[in-house]
C-alpha positions in Angstrom: 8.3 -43.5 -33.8 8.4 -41.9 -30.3 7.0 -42.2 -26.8 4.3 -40.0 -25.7 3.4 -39.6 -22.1 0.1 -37.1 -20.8 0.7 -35.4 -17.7 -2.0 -36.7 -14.7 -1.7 -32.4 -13.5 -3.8 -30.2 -15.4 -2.9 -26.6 -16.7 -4.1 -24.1 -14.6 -6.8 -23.5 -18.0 -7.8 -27.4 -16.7 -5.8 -28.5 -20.4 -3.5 -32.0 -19.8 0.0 -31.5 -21.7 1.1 -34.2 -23.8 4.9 -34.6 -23.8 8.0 -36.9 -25.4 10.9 -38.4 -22.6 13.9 -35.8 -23.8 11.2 -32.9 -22.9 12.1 -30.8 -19.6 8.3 -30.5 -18.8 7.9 -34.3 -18.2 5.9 -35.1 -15.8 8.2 -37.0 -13.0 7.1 -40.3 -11.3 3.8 -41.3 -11.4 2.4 -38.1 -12.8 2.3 -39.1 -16.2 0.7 -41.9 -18.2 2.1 -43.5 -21.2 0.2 -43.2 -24.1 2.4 -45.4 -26.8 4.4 -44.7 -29.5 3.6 -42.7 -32.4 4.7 -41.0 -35.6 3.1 -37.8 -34.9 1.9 -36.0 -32.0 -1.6 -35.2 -32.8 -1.9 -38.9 -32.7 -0.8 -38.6 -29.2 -3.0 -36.2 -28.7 -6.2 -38.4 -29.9 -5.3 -41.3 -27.5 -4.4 -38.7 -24.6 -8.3 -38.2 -25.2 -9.0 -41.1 -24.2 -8.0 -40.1 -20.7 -8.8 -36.5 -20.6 -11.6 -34.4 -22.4 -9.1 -31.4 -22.6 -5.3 -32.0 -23.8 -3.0 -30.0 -25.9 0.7 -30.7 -27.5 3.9 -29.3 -24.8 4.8 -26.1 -26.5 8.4 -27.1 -26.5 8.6 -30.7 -27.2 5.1 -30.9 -29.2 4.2 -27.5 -30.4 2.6 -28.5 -33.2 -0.2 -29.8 -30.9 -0.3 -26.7 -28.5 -3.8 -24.8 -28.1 -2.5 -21.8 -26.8 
């Protein structure tokens, strides 16, 4: 299982990146909200949702979930 945090700043396309703690793109301080824990990142990515209408997967630390 691993943490999942969505990052509060939009993309300049108005996505909000989804992102695990060893990930350089982590949003610092209060930028970020903790989503849980998961086995998977698209399931990050369904509860970031729940937050924001338009997320996508970090391409480096959860590519598998990236839109672009």
């Amino acid at each position: 299982m691993q943490h999942y945090y969505v990052n509060k700043q939009p993309l300049p396309n108005g996505e909000h990146e989804v992102h695990v703690p060893r990930c350089t793109y982590l949003p610092e301080g209060d930028n970020g909200i903790h989503l849980g824990t998961f086995t998977r990142c698209s399931d990050a990515l369904e509860a970031a949702k729940s937050h924001f209408e338009r997320v996508t997967g970090c391409k480096v630390c959860c590519g598998a979930g990236h839109s672009g």
